[in-house]
N, CA, C and O atoms as a GROMACS GRO file, in nm:
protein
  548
    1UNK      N    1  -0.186  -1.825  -1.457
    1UNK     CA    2  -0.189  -1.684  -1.430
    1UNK      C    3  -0.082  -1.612  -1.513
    1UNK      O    4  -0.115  -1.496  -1.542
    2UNK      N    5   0.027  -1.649  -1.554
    2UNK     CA    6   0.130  -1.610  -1.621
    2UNK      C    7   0.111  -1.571  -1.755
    2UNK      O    8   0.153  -1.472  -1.815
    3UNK      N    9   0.016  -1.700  -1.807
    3UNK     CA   10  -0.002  -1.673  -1.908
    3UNK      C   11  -0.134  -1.545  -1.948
    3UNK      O   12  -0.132  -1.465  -2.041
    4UNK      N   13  -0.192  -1.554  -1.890
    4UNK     CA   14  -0.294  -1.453  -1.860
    4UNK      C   15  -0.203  -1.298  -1.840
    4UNK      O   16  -0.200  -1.205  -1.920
    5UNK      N   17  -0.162  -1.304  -1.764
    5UNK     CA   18  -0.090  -1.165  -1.692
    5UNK      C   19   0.005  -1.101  -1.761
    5UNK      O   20   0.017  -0.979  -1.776
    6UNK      N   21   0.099  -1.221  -1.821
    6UNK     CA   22   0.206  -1.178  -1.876
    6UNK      C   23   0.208  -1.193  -2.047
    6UNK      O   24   0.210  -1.103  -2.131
    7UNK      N   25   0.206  -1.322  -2.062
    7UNK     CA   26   0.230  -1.357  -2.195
    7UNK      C   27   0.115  -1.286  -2.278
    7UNK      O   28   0.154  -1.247  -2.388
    8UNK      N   29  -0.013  -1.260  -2.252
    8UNK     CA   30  -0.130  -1.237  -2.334
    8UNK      C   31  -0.081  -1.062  -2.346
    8UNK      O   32  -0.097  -1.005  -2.454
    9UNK      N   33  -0.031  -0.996  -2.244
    9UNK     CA   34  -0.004  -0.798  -2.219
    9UNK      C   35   0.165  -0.806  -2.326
    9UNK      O   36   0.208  -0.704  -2.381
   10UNK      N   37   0.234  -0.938  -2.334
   10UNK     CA   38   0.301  -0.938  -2.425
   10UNK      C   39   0.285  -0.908  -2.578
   10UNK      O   40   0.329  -0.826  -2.659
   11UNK      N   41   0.199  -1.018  -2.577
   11UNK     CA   42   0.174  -1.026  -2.768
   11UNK      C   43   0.100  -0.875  -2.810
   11UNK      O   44   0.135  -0.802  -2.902
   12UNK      N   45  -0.040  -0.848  -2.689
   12UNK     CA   46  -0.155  -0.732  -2.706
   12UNK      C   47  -0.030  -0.602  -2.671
   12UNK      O   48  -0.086  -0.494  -2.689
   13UNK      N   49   0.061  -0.588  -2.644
   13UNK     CA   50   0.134  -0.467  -2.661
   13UNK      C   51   0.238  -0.477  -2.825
   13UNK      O   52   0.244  -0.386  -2.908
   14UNK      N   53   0.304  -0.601  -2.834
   14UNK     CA   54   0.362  -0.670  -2.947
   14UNK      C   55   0.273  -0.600  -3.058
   14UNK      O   56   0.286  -0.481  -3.089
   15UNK      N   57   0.189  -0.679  -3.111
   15UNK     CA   58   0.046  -0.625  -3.192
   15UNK      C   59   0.027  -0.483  -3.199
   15UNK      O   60   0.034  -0.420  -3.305
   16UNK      N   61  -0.003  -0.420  -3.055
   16UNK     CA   62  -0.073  -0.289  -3.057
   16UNK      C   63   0.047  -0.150  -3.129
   16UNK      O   64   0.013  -0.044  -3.181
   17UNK      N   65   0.212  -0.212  -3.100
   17UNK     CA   66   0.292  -0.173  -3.176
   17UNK      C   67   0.279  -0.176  -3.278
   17UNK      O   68   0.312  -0.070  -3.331
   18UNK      N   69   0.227  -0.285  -3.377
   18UNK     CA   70   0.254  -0.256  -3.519
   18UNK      C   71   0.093  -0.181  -3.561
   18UNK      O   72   0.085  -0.110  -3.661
   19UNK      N   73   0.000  -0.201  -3.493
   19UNK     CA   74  -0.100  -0.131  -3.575
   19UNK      C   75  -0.154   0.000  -3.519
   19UNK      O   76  -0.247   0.057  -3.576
   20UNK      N   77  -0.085   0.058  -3.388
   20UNK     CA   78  -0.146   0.189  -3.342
   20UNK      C   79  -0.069   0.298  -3.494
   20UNK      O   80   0.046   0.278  -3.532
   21UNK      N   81  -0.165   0.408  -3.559
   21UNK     CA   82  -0.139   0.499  -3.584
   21UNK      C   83  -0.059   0.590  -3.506
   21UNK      O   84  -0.073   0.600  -3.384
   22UNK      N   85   0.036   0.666  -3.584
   22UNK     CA   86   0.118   0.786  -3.529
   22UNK      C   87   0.042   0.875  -3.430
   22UNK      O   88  -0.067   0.929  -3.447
   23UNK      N   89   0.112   0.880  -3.336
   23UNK     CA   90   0.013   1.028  -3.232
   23UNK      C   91  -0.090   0.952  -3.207
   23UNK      O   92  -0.192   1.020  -3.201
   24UNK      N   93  -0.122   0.764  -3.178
   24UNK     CA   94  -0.222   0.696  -3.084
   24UNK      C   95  -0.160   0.711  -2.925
   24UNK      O   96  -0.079   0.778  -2.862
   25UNK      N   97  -0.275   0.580  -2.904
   25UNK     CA   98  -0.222   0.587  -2.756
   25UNK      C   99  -0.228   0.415  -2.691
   25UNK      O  100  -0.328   0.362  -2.742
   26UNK      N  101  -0.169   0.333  -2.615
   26UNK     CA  102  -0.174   0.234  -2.585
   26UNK      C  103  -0.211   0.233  -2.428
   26UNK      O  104  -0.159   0.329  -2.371
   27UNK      N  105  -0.283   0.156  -2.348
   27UNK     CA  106  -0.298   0.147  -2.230
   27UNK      C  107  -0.308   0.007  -2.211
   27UNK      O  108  -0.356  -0.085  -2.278
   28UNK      N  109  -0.240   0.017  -2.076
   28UNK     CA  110  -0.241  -0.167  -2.008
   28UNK      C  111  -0.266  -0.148  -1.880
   28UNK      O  112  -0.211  -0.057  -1.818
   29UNK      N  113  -0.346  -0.224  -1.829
   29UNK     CA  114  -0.389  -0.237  -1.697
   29UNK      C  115  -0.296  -0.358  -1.598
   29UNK      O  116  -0.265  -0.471  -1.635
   30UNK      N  117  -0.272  -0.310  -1.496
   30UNK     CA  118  -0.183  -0.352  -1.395
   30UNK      C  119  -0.192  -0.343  -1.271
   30UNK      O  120  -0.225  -0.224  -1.277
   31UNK      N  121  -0.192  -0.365  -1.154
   31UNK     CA  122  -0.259  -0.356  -1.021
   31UNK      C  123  -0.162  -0.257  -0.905
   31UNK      O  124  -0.039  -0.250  -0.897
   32UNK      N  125  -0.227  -0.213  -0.855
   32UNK     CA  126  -0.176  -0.137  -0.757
   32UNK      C  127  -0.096  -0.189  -0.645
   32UNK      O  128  -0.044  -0.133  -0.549
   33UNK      N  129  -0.102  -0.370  -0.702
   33UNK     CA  130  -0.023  -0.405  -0.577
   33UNK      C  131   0.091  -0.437  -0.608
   33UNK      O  132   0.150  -0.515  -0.533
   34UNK      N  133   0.155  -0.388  -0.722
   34UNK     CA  134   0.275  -0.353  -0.758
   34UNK      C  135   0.357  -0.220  -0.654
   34UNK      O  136   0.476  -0.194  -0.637
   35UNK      N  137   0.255  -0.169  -0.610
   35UNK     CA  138   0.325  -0.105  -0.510
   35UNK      C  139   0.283  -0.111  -0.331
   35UNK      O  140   0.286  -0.019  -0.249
   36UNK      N  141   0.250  -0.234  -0.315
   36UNK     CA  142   0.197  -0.276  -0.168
   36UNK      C  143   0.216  -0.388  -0.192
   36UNK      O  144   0.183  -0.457  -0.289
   37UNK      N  145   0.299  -0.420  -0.062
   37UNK     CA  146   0.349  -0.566  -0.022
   37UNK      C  147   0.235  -0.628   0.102
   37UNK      O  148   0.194  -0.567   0.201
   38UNK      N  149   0.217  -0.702   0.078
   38UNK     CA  150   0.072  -0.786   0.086
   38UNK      C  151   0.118  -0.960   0.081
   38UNK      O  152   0.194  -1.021   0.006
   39UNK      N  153   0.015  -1.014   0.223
   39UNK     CA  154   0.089  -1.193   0.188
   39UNK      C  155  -0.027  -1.216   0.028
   39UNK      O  156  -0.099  -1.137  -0.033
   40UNK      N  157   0.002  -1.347   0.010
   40UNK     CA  158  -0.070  -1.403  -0.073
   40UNK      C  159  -0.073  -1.354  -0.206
   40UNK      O  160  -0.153  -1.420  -0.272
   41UNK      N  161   0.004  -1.230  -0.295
   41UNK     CA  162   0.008  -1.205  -0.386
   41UNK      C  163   0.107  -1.191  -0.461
   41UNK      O  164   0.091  -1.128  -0.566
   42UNK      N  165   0.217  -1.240  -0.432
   42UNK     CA  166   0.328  -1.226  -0.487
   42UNK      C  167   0.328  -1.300  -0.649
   42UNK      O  168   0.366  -1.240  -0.750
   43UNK      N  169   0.284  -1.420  -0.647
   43UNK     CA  170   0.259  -1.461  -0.765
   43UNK      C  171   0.204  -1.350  -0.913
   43UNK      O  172   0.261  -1.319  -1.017
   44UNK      N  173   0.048  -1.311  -0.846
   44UNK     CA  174   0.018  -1.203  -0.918
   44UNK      C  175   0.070  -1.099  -0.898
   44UNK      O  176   0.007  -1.023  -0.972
   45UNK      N  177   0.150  -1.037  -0.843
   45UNK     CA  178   0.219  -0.894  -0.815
   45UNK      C  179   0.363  -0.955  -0.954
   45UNK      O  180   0.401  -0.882  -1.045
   46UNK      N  181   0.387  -1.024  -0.943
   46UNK     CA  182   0.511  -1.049  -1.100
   46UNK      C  183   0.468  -1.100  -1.191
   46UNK      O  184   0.542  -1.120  -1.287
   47UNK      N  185   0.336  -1.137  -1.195
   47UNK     CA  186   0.303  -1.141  -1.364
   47UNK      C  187   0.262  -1.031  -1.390
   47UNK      O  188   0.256  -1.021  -1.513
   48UNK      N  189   0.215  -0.896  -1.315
   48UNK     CA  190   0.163  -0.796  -1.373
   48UNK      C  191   0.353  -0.699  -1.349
   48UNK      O  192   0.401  -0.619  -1.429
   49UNK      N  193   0.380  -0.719  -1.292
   49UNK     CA  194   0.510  -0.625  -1.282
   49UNK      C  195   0.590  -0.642  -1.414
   49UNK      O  196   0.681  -0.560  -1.431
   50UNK      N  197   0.568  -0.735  -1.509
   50UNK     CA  198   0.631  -0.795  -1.638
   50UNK      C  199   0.553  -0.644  -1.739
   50UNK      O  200   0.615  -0.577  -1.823
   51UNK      N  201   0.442  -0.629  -1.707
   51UNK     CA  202   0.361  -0.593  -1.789
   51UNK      C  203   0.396  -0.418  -1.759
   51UNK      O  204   0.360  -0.332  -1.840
   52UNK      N  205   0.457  -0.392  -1.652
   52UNK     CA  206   0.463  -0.259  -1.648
   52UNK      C  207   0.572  -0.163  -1.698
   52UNK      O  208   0.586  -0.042  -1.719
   53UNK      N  209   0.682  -0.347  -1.709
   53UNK     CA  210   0.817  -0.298  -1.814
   53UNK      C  211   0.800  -0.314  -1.948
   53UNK      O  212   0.867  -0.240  -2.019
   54UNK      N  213   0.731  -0.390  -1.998
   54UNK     CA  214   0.712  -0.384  -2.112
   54UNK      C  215   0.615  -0.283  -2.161
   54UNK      O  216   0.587  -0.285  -2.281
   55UNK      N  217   0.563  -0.198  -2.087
   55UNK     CA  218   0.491  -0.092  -2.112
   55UNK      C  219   0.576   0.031  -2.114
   55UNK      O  220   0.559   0.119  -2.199
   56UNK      N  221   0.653   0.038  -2.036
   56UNK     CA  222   0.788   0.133  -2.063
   56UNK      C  223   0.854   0.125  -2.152
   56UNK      O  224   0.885   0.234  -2.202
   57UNK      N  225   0.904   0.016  -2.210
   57UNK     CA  226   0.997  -0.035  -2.280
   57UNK      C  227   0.935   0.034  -2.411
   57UNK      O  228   0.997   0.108  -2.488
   58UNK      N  229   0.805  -0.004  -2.422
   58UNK     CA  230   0.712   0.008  -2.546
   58UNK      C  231   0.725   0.200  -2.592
   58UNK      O  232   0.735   0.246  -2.706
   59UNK      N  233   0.722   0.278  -2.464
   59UNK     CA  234   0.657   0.405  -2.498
   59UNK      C  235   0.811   0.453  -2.505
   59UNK      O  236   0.806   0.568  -2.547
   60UNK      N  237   0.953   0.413  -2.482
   60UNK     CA  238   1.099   0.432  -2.536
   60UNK      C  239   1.068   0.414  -2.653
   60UNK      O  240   1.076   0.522  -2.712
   61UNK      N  241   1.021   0.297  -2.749
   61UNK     CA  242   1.039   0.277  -2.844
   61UNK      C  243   0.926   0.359  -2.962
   61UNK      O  244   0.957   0.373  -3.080
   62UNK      N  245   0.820   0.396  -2.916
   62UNK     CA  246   0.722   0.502  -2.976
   62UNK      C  247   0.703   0.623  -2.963
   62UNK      O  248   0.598   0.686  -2.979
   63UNK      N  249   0.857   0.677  -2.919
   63UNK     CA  250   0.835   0.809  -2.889
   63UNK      C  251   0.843   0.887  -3.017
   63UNK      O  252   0.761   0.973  -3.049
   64UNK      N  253   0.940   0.853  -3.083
   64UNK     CA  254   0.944   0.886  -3.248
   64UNK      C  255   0.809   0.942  -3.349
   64UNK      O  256   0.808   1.036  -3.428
   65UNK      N  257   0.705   0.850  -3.314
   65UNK     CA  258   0.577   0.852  -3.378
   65UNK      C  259   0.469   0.902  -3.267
   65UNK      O  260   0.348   0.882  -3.282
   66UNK      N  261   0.526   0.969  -3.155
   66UNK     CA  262   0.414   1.046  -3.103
   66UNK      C  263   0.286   0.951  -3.024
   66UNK      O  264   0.171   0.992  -3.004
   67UNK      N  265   0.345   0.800  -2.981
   67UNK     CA  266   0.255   0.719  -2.950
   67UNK      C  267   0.275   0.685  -2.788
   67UNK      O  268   0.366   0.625  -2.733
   68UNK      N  269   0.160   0.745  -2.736
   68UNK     CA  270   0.246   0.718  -2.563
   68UNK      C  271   0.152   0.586  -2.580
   68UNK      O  272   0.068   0.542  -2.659
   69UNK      N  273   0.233   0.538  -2.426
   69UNK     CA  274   0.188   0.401  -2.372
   69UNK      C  275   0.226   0.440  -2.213
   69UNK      O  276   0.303   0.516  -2.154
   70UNK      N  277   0.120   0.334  -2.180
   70UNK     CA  278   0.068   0.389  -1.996
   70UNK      C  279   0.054   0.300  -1.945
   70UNK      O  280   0.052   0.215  -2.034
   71UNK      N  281   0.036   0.236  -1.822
   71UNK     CA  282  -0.006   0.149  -1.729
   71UNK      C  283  -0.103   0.208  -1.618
   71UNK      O  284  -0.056   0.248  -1.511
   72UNK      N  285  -0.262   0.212  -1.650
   72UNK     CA  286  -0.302   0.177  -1.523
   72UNK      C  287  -0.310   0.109  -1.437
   72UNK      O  288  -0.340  -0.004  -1.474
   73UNK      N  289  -0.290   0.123  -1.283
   73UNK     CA  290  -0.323   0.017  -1.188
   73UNK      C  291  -0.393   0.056  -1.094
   73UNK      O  292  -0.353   0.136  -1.008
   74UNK      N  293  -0.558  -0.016  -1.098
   74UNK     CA  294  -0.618   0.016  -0.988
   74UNK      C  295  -0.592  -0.049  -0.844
   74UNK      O  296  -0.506  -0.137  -0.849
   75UNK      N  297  -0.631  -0.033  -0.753
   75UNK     CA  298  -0.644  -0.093  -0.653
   75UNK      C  299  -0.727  -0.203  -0.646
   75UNK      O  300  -0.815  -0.204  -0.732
   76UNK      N  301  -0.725  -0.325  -0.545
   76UNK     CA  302  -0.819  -0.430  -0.517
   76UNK      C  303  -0.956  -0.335  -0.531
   76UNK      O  304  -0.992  -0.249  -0.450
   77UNK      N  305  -1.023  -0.375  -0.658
   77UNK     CA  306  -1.160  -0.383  -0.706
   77UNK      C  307  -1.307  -0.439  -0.650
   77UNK      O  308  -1.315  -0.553  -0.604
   78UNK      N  309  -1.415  -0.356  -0.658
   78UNK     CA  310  -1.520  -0.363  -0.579
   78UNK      C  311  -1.605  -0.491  -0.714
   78UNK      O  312  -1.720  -0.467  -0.752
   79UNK      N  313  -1.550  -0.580  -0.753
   79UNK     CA  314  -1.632  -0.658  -0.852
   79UNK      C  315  -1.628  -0.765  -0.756
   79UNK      O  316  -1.571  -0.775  -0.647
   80UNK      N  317  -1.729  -0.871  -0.848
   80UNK     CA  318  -1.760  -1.024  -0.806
   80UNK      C  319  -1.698  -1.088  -0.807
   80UNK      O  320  -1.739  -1.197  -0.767
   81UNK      N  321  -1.531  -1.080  -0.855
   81UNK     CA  322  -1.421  -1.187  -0.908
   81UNK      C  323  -1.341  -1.167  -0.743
   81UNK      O  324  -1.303  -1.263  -0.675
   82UNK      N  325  -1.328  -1.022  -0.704
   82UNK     CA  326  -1.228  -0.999  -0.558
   82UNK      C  327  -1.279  -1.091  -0.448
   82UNK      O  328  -1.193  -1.145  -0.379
   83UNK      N  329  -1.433  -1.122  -0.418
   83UNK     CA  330  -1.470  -1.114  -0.242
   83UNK      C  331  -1.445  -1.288  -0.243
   83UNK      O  332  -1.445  -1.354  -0.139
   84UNK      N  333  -1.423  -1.348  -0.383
   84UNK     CA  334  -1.422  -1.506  -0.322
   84UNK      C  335  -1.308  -1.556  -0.323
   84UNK      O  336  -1.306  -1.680  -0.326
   85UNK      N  337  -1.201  -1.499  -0.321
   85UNK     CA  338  -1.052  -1.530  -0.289
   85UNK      C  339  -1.005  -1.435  -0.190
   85UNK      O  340  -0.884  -1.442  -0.168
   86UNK      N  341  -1.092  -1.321  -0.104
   86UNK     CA  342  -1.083  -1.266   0.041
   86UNK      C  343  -1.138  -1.287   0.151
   86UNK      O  344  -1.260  -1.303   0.154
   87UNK      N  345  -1.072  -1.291   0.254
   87UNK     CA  346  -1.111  -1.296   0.393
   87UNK      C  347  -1.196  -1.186   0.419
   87UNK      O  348  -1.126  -1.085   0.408
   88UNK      N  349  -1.329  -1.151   0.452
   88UNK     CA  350  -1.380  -1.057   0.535
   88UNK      C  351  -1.290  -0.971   0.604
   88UNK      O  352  -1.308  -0.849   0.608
   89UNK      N  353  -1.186  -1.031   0.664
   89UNK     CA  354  -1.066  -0.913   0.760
   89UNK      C  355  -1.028  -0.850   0.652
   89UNK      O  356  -1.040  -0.728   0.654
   90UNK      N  357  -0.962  -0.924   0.512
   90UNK     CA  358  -0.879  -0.852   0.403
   90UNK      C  359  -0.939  -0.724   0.344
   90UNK      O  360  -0.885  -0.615   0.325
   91UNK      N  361  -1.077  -0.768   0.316
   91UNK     CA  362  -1.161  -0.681   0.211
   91UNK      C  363  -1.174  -0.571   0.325
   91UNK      O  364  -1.192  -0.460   0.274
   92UNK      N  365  -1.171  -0.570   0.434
   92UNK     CA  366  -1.214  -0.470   0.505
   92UNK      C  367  -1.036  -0.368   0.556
   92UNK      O  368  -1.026  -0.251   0.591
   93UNK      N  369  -0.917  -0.482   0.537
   93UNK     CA  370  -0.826  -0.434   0.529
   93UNK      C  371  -0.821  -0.312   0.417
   93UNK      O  372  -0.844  -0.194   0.446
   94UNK      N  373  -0.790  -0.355   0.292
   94UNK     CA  374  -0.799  -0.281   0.207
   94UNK      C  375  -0.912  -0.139   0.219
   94UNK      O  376  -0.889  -0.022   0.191
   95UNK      N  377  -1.041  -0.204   0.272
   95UNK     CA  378  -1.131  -0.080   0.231
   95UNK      C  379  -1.095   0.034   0.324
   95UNK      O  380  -1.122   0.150   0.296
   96UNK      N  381  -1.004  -0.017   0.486
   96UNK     CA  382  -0.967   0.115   0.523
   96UNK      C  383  -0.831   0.149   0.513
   96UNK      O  384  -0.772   0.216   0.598
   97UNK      N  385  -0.782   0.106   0.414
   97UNK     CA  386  -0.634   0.200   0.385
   97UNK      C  387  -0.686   0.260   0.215
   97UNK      O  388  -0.603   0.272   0.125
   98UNK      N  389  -0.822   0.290   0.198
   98UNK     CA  390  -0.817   0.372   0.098
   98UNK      C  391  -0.912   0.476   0.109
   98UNK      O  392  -0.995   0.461   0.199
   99UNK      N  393  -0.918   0.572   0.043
   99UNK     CA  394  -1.002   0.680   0.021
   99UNK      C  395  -1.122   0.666   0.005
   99UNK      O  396  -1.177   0.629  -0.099
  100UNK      N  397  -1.207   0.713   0.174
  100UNK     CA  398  -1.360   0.664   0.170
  100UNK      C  399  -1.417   0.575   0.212
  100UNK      O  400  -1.534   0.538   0.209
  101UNK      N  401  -1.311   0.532   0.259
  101UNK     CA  402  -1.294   0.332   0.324
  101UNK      C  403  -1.334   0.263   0.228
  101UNK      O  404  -1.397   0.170   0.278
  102UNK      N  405  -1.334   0.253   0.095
  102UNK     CA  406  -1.388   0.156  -0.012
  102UNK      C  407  -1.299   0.092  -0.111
  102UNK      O  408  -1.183   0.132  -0.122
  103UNK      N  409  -1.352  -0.024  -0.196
  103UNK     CA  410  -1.252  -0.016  -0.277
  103UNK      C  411  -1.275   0.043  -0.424
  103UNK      O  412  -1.373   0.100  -0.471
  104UNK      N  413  -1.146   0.009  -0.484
  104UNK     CA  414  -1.205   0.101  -0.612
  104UNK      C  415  -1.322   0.032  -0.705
  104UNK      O  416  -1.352  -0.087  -0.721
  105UNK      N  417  -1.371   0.145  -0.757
  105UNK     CA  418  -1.522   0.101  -0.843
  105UNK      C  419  -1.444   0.135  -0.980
  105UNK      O  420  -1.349   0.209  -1.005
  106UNK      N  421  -1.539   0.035  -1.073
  106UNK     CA  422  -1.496   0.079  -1.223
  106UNK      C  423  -1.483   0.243  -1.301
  106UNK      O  424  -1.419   0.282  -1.398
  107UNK      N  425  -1.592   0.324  -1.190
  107UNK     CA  426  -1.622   0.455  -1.240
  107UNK      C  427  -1.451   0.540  -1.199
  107UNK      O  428  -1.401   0.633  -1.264
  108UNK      N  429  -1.402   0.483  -1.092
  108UNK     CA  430  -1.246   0.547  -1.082
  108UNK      C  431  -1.149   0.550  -1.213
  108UNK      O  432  -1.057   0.624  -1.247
  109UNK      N  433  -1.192   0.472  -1.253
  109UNK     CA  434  -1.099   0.390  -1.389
  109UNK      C  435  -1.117   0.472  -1.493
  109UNK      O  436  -1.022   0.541  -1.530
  110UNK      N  437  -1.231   0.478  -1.553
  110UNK     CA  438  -1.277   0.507  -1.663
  110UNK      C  439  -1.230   0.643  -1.666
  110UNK      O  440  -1.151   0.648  -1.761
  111UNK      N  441  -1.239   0.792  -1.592
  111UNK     CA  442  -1.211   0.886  -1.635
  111UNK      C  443  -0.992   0.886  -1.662
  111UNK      O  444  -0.918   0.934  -1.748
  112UNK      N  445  -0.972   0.815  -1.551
  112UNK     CA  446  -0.834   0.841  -1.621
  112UNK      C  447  -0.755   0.758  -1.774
  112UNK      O  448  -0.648   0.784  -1.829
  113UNK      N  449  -0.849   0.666  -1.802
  113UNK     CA  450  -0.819   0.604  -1.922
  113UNK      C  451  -0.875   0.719  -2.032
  113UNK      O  452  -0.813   0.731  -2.137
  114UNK      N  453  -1.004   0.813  -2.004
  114UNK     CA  454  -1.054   0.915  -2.062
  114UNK      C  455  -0.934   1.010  -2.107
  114UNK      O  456  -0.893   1.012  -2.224
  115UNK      N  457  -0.880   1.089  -2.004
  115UNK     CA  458  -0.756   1.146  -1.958
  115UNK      C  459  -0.664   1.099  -2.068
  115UNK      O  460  -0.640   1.166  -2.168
  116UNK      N  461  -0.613   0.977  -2.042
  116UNK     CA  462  -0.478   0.938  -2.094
  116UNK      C  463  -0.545   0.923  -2.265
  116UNK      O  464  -0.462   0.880  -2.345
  117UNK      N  465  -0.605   0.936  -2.290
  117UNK     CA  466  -0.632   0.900  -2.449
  117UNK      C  467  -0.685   1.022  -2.534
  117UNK      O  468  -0.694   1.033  -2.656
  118UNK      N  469  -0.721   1.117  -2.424
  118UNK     CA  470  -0.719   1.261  -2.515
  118UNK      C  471  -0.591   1.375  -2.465
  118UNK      O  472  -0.478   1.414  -2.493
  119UNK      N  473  -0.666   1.387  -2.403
  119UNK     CA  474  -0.617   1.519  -2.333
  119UNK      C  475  -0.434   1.478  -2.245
  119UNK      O  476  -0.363   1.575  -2.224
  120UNK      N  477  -0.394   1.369  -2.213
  120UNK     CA  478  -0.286   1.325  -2.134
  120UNK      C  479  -0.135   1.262  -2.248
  120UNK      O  480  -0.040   1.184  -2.236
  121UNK      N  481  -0.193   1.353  -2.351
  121UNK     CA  482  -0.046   1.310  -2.430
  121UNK      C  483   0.048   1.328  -2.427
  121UNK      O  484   0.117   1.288  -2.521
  122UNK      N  485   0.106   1.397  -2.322
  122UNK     CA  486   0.268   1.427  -2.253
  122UNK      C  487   0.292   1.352  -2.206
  122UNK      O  488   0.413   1.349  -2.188
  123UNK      N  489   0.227   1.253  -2.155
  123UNK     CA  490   0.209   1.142  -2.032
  123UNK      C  491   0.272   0.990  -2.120
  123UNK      O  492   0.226   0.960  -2.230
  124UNK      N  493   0.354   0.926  -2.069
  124UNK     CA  494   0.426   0.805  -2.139
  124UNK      C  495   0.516   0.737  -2.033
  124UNK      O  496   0.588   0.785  -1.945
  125UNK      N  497   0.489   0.608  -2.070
  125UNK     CA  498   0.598   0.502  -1.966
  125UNK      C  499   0.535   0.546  -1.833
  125UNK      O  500   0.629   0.564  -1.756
  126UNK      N  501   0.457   0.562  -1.791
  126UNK     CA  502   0.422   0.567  -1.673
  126UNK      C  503   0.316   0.482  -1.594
  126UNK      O  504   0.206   0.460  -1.645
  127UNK      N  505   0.343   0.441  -1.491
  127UNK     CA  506   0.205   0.404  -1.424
  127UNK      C  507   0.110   0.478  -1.310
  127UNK      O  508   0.152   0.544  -1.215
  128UNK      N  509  -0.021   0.452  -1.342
  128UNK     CA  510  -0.077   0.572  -1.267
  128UNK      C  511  -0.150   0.460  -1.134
  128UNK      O  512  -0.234   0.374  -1.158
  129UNK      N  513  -0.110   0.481  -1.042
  129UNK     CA  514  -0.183   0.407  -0.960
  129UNK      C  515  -0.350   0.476  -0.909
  129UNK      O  516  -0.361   0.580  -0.844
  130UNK      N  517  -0.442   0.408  -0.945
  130UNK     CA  518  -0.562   0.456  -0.902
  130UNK      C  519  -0.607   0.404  -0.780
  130UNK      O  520  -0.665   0.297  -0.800
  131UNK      N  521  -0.602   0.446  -0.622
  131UNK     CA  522  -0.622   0.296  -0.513
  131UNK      C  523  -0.681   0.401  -0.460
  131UNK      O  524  -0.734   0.344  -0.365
  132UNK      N  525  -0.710   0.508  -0.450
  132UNK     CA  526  -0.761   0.582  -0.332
  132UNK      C  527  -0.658   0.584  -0.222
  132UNK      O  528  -0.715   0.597  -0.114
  133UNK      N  529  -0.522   0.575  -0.210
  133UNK     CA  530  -0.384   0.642  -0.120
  133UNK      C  531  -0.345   0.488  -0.071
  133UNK      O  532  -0.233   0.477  -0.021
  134UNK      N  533  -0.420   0.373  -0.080
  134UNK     CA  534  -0.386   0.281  -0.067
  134UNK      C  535  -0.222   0.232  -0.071
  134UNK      O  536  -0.176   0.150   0.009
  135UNK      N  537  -0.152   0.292  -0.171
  135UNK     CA  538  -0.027   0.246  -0.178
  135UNK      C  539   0.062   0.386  -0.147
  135UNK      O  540   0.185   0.389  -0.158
  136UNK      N  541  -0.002   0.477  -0.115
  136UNK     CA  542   0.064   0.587  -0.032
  136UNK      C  543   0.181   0.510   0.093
  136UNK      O  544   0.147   0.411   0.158
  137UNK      N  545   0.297   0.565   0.105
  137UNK     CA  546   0.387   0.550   0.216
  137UNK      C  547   0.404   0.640   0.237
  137UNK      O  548   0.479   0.669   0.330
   0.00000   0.00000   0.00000
């Protein structure tokens, strides 16, 4: 998982430094449960938390050339990969601490990656949590 989570958002930000054009934009995806403490995820909650400093780190160092860098993080996802490592109680946990009782769908995603790559170029070093209030306190 480490290597997946961490080491691979290493090199693909590494890389995306030397070949984004001036005034691009970089995005990395990261989970919302960077901000919800939850059993069973701690493992994956710090290989993606690696990925959200080095996404900061990245948009300090590209501010010069007009290149933001972002972190989305959606919430536990309505795909085929989530329901076979959840409990029925979990998935239904999650679906009512978010907006609509559901979880997030890919269509949540897509407009703010839209967002951040035209129109959201003030926007840098940040992470946007997409969960539907899920990680609201």
């Amino acid at each position: 998982m480490d290597l997946i989570n961490n080491k691979v958002a290493f090199f693909f930000i590494s890389e995306s430094i030397k070949k984004v054009s001036d005034g691009g934009r970089i995005i990395t995806l990261v989970t919302s449960l960077l901000a919800v403490c939850t059993p069973f995820y701690p493992v994956y909650q710090g290989t993606k938390a690696a990925v959200e400093y080095y996404t900061k780190a990245a948009s300090k160092e590209l501010m010069a050339r007009n290149v933001t860098v972002n972190c989305v993080a959606p919430g536990p996802m309505d795909t085929p990969s989530f329901y076979p490592q959840e409990t029925p109680e979990a998935v239904e946990f999650y679906k009512s601490s978010a907006l609509q009782h559901r979880l997030t769908d890919i269509k949540d995603i897509v407009p703010i990656i839209k967002f951040l790559v035209t129109d959201g170029g003030w926007i840098t070093g940040q992470v946007i949590f997409a969960n539907g209030g899920l990680a609201a306190n």
